[in-house]
C-alpha positions as CSV (number, residue, x, y, z in Angstrom):
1,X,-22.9,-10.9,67.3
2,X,-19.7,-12.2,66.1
3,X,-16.6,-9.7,65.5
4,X,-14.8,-10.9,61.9
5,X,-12.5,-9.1,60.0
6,X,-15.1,-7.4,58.3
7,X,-16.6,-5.8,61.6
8,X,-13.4,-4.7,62.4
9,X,-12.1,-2.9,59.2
10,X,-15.5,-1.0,59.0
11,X,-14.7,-0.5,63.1
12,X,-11.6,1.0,61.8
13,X,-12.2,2.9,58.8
14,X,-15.3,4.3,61.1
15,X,-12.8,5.3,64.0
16,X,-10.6,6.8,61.0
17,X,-13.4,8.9,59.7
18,X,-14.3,10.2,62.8
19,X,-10.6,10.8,63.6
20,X,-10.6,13.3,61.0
21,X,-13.8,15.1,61.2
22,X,-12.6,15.9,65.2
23,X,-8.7,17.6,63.7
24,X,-11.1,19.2,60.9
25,X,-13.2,20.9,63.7
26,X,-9.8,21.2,65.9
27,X,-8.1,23.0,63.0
28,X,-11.0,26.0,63.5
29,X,-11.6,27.8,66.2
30,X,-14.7,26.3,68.1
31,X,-16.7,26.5,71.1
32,X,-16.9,24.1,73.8
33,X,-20.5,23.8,74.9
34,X,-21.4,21.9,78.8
35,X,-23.9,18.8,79.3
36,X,-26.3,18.9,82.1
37,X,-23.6,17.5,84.1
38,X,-21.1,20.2,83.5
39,X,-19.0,18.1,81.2
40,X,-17.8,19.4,78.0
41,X,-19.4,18.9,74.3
42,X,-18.0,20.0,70.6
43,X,-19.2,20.3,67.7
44,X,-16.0,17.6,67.3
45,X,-17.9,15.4,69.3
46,X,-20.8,15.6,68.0
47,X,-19.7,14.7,64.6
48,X,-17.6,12.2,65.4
49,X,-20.2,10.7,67.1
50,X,-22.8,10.9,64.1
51,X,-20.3,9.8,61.8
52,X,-19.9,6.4,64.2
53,X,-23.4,6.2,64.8
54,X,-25.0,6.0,61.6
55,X,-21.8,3.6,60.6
56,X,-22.5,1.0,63.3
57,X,-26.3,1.2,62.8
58,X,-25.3,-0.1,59.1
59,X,-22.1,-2.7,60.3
60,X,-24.8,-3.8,63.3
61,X,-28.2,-3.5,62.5
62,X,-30.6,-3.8,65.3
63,X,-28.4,-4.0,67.7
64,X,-28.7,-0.8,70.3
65,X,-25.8,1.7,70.8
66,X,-24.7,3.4,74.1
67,X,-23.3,6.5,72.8
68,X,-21.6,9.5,75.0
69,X,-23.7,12.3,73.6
70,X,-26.5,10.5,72.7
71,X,-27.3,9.4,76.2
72,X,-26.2,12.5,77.9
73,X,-29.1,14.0,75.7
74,X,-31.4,11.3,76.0
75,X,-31.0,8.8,78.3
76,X,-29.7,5.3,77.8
77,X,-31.5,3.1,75.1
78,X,-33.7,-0.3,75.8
79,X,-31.1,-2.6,75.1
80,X,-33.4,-5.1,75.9
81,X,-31.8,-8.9,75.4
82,X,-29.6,-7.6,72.5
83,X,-26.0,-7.2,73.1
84,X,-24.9,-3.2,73.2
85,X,-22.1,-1.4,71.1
86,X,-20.6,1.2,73.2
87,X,-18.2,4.0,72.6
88,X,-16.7,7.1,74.1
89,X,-15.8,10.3,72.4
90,X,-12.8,11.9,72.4
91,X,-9.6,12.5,70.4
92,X,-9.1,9.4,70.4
93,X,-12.7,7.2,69.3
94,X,-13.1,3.7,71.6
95,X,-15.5,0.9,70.9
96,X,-16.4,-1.6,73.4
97,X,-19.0,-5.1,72.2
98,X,-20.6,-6.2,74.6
99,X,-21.4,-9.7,73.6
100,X,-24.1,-11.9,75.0
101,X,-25.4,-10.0,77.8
């Protein structure tokens, strides 16, 4: 996978989008839910996450994601020789490529 300027505007308006579904669901007042490991979950999260997911999955066909909520749901997914996107949730949306390997 190569990173061009096209990958990275759609990384950013992504990241943008998300950005303002979390103050949407910040602006309310909302629950904060726990994981099996006792860390916390929002609906904030969670659609800041499925904004990013379905995003990627069109920037990046094919290739797997590692995402925060996803995984702490179901489990890492076979990633097998592809390279991984990864991000973490928060206020603040990262993305990490992993590229070749």
């Amino acid at each position: 996978m190569k990173i061009d300027s096209t990958l990275a505007l759609g990384v950013e308006r992504l990241a943008r989008t998300a950005g303002r579904a979390i103050l949407e669901v910040y602006a309310t007042p909302f629950g904060v839910a726990a994981k099996a490991d006792n860390s916390p979950v929002t609906l904030a999260d969670q659609r800041a996450e499925a904004i990013i997911l379905q995003g990627l999955a069109s920037l990046t066909p094919g290739v797997p994601i590692v995402a925060e909520e996803a995984v702490a749901t179901h489990g890492l997914p076979d990633l097998g020789k592809h390279s991984a996107r990864f991000f973490q949730g928060g206020i603040c949306e990262k993305f990490q490529f992993i590229l070749d390997g």
